[in-house]
RODO-2510 file (C-alpha; in nm, 4 decimals, decimal comma):
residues 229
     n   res          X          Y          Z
     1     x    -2,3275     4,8425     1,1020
     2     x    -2,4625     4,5876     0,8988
     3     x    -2,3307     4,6676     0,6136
     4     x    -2,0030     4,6343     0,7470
     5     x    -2,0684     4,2633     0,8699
     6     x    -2,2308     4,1546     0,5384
     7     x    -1,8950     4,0763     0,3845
     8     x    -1,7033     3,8887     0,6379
     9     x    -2,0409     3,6943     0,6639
    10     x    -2,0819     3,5994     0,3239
    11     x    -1,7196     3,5198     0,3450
    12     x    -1,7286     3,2928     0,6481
    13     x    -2,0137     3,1391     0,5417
    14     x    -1,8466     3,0443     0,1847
    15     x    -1,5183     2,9275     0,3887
    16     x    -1,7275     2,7102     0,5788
    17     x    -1,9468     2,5601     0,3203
    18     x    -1,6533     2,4764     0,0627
    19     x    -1,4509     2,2705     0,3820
    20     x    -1,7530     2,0984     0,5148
    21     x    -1,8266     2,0264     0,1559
    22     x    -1,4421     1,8696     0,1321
    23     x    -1,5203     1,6648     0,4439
    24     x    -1,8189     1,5165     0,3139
    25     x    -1,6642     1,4283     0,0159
    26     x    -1,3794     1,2394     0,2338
    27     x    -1,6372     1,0492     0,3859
    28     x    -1,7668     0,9331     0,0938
    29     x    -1,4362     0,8640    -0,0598
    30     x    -1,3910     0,6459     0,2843
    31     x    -1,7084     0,4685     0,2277
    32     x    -1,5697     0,3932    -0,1128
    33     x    -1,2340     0,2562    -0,0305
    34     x    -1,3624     0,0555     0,2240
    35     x    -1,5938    -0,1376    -0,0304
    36     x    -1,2675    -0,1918    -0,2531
    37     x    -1,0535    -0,2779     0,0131
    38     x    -1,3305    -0,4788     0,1111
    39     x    -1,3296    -0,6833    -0,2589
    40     x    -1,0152    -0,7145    -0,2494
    41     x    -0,9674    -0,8778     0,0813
    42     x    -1,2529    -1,1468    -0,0694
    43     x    -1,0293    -1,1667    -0,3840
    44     x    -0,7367    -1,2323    -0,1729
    45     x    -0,8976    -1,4966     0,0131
    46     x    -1,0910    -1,6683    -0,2257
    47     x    -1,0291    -2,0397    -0,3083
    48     x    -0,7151    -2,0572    -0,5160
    49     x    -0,6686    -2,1339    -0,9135
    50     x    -0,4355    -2,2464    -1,1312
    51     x    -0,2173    -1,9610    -1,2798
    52     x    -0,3349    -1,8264    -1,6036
    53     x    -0,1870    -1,8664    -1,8635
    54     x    -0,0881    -1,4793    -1,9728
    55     x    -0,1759    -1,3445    -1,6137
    56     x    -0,2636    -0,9537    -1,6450
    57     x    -0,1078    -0,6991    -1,4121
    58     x    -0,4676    -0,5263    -1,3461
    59     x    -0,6868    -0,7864    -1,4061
    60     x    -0,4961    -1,0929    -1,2228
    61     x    -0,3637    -0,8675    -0,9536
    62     x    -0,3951    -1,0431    -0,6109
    63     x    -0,5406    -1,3558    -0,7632
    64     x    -0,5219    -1,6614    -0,5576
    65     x    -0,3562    -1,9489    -0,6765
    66     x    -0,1590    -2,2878    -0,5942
    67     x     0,1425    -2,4414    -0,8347
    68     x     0,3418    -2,7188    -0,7502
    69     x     0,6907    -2,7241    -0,9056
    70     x     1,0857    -2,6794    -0,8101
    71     x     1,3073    -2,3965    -0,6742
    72     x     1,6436    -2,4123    -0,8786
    73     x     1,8397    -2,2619    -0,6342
    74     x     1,8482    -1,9070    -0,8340
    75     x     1,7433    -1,6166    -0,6023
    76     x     1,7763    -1,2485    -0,4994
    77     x     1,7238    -1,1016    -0,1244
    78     x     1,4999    -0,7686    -0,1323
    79     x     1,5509    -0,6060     0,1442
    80     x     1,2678    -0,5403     0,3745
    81     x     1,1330    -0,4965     0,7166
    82     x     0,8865    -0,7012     0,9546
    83     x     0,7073    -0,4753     1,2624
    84     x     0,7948    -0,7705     1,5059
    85     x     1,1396    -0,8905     1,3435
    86     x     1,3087    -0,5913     1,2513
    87     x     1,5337    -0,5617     0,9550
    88     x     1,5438    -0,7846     0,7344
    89     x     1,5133    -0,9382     0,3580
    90     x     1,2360    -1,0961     0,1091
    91     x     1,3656    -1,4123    -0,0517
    92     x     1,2705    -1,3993    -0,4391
    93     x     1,3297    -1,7713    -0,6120
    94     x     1,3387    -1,8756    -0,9615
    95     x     1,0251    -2,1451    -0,9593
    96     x     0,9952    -2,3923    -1,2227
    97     x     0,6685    -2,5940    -1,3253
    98     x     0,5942    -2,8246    -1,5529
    99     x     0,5168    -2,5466    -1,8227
   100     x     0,6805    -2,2396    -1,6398
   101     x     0,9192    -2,0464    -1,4929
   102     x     0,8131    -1,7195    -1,2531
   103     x     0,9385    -1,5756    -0,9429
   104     x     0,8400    -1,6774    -0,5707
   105     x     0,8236    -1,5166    -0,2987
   106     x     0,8935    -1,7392    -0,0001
   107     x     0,8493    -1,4927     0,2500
   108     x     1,0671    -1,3104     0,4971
   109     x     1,4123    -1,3994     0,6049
   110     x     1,6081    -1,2234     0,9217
   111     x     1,9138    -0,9999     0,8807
   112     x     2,1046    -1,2702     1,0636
   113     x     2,0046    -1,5485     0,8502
   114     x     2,1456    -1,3201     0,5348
   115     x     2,3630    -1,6195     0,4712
   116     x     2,1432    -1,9502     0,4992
   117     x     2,1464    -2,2066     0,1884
   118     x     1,8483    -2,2485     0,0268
   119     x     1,8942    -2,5298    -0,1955
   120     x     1,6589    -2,6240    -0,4759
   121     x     1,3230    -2,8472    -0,2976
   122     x     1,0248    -2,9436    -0,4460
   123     x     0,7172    -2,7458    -0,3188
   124     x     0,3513    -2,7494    -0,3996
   125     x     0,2601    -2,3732    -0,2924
   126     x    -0,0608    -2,1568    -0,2994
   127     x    -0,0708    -1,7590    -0,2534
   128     x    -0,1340    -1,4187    -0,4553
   129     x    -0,0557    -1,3071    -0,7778
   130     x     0,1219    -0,9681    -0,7394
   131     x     0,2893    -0,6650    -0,9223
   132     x     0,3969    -0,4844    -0,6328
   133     x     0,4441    -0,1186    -0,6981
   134     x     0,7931    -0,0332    -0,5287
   135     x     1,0198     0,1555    -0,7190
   136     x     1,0400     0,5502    -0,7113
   137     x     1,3010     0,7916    -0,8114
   138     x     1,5322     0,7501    -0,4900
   139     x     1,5365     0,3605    -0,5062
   140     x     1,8882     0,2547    -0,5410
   141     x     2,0116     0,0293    -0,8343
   142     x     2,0452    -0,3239    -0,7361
   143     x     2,3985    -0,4827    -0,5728
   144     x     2,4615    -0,7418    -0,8825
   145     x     2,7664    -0,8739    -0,7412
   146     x     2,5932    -0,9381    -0,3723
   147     x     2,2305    -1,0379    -0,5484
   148     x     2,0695    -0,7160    -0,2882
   149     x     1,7589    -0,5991    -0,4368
   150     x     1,5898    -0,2553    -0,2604
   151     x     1,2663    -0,3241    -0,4203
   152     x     1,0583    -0,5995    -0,6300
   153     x     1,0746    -0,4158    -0,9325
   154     x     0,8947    -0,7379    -1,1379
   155     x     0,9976    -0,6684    -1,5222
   156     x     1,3932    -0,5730    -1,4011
   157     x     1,3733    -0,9391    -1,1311
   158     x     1,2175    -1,1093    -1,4175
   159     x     1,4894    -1,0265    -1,6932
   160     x     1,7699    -1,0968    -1,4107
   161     x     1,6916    -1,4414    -1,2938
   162     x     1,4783    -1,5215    -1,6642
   163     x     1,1389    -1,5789    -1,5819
   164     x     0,8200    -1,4115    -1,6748
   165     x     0,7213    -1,1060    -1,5277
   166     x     0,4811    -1,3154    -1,2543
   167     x     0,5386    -1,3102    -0,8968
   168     x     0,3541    -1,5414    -0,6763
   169     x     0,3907    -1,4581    -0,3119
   170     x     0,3471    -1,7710    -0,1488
   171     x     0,0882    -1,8045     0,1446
   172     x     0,0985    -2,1540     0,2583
   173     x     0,3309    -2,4395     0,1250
   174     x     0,4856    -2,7909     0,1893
   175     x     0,7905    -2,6462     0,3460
   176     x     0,8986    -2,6274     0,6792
   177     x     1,2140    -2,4384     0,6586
   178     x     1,2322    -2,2421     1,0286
   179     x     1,4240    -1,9322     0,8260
   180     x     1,1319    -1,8375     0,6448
   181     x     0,8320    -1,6243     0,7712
   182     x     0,5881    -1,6301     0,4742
   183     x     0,4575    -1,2815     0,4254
   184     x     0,1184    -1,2970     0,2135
   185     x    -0,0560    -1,0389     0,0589
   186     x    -0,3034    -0,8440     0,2509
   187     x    -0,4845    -0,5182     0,1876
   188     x    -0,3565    -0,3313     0,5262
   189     x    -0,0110    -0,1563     0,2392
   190     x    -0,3238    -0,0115     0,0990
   191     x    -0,3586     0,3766     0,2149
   192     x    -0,6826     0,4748     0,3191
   193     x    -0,6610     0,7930     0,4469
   194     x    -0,9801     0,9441     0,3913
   195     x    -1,1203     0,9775     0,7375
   196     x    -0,7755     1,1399     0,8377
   197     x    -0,8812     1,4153     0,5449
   198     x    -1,1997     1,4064     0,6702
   199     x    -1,1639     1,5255     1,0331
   200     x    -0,8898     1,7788     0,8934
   201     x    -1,1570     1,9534     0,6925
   202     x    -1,4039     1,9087     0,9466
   203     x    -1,1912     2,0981     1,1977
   204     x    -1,0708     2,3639     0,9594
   205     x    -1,4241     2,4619     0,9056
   206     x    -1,4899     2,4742     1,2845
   207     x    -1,1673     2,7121     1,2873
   208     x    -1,2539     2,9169     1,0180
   209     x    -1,6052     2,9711     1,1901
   210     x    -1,4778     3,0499     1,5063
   211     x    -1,2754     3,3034     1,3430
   212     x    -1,4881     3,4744     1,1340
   213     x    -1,7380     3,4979     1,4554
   214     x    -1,4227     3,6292     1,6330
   215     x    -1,3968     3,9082     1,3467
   216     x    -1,7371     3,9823     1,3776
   217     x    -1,7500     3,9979     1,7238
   218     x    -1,4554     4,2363     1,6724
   219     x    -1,6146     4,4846     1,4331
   220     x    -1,9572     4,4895     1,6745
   221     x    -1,7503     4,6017     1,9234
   222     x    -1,5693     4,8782     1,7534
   223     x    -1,8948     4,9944     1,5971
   224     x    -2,0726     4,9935     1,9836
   225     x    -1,7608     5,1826     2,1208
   226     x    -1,7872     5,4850     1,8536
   227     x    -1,5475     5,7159     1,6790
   228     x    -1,2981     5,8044     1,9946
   229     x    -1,2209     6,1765     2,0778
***
């Protein structure tokens, strides 16, 4: 008889190592992402500079910093969504400095204000440096005619409205326009899934050893019962 067990054993007992194993791994994958998530949250937060002066996709990414400068009146809507506001758009401006010209991101405006003027104003701003990563196969080509953009897709905004390839999504600012919910960069579009995986492997291996003590239970019991007559 226990010959006959040794295999689905030995099999089990593999199965169960190799998802346990996974789940660890998770876990420390977790403990990981949180410490990133963690730096980047301080990054975010940190007292802001002045931008650089050939900011870096990787290395600049959520950088704080403040400009003061002009709109010019140039802009695209993005649309977009806010949990407590529904549907709605991102308001991308052309934003002039003394030296520059990159794209701001004023923050969220409501479906029903689609059509409210936003004039050029002078603004002193400070927020996050930030090469959103938004564009997959199914996003639609942007409405030209209409200015609708379905994603900020940074190099394709930049050559539109002629800036550089910057976007500073503004935090705080001098304005008090009522139309415009500011939407700053945080960390929470980052995924961390890991303790979802986790538990998943955790619970597979707690199914696969129930059922491998189920088999063996099974084969006990036919070898107790002996060859029928």
């Amino acid at each position: 008889m226990l010959r006959r067990l040794i295999l689905p054993l030995l099999f089990g007992a593999f199965g169960v190592t190799v998802l346990v194993s996974l789940g660890i791994w998770q876990m420390h994958r977790l403990e990981w992402k949180e410490g990133v998530l963690a730096e980047i949250d301080a990054r975010i937060g940190a007292a802001p500079v002045d931008i650089p002066d050939q900011p870096d996709p990787e290395d600049d990414r959520f950088l704080p910093v403040k400009a003061s400068g002009r709109t010019t009146g140039q802009s695209v809507l993005v649309q977009s969504s806010h949990k407590q506001l529904g549907a709605g758009f991102r308001l991308i401006e052309v934003f002039e400095t003394d030296e520059r010209r990159i794209l701001l991101d004023r923050g969220f405006l409501r479906a029903a204000d689609k059509k409210a003027d936003f004039p050029p104003v002078d603004l002193t701003v400070a927020g996050n440096l930030h090469w959103p990563d938004e564009v997959d196969g199914f996003t639609p080509e942007p409405d030209i005619e209409t200015g609708l953009w379905f994603a900020r897709d940074i190099p394709s905004l930049s050559d539109y409205l002629g800036t550089e390839p910057v976007l500073l999504v503004l935090r705080t600012s001098d304005d008090d326009n009522a139309d415009l919910i500011p939407l700053p960069v945080d960390s929470s579009g980052i995924p961390n899934d890991h303790l979802e995986y986790a538990i998943t492997w955790f619970l597979l291996a707690v199914v696969w050893a129930v059922m491998t003590g189920y088999l063996i239970y099974t084969l006990r019991a036919r070898t107790t019962e002996g060859p029928r007559i």
